[in-house]
C-alpha atoms as one frame of an Amber mdcrd trajectory, in Angstrom:
protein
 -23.355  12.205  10.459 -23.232   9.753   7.809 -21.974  11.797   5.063 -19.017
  12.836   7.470 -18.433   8.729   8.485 -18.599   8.127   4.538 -16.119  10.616
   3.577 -13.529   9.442   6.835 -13.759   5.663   5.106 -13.314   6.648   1.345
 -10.126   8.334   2.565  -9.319   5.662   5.022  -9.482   2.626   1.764  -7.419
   4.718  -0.918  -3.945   3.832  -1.458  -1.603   5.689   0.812  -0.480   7.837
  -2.387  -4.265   9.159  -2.948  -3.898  10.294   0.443  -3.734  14.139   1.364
  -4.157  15.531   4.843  -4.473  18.947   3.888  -5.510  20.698   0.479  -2.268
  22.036  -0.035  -0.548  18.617   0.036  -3.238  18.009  -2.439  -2.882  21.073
  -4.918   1.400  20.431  -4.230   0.525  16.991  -6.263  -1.613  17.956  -8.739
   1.564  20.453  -9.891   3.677  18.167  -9.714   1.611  15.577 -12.058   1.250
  18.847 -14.393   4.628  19.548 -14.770   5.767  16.038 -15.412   2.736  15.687
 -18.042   2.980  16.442 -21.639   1.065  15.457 -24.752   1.803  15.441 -28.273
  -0.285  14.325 -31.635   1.786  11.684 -33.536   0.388   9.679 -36.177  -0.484
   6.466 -35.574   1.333   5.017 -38.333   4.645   6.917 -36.967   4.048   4.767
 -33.512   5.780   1.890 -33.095   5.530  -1.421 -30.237   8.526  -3.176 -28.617
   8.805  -5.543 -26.023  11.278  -5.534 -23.149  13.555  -7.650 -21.923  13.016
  -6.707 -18.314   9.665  -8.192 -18.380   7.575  -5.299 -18.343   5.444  -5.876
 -21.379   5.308  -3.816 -24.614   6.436  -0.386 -24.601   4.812   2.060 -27.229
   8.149   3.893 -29.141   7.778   7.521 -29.462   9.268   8.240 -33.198  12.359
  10.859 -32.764  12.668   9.965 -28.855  14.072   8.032 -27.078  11.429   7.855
 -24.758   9.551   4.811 -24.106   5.760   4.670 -22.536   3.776   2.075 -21.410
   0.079   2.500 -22.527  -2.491   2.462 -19.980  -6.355   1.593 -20.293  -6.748
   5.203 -20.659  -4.794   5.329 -24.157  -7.199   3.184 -26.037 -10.184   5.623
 -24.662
């Protein structure tokens, strides 16, 4: 019985987004997060830092994109 009232309050404290009522919600967002993921190797000299003007920090400048990222804690790991 505890396991089952553990389990009920881990889902009940996530944010609403980590929420999923059924597994195929679930597995629906996991796709989803695939197909918007990609990777690529650049090298790190090619990779270059600019800050915004919308106050949103540094950006890390993807050479021959246009693209923009901001780095998370898990791009230093």
């Amino acid at each position: 019985m505890t396991m089952l009232m553990q389990a009920n309050r881990q889902w009940a404290t996530r944010p609403h987004d980590q929420r999923f009522t059924s597994l195929t919600e679930l597995a629906d967002f996991v796709h989803a997060q695939k197909r918007a993921s990609r990777s690529s190797v650049v090298p790190s000299g090619k990779i270059g830092v600019e800050p915004t003007t919308d106050n949103r920090g540094l950006l890390v400048a993807l050479p021959g994109s246009t693209d923009y990222v901001a780095p998370t804690h898990w791009s230093f790991g």
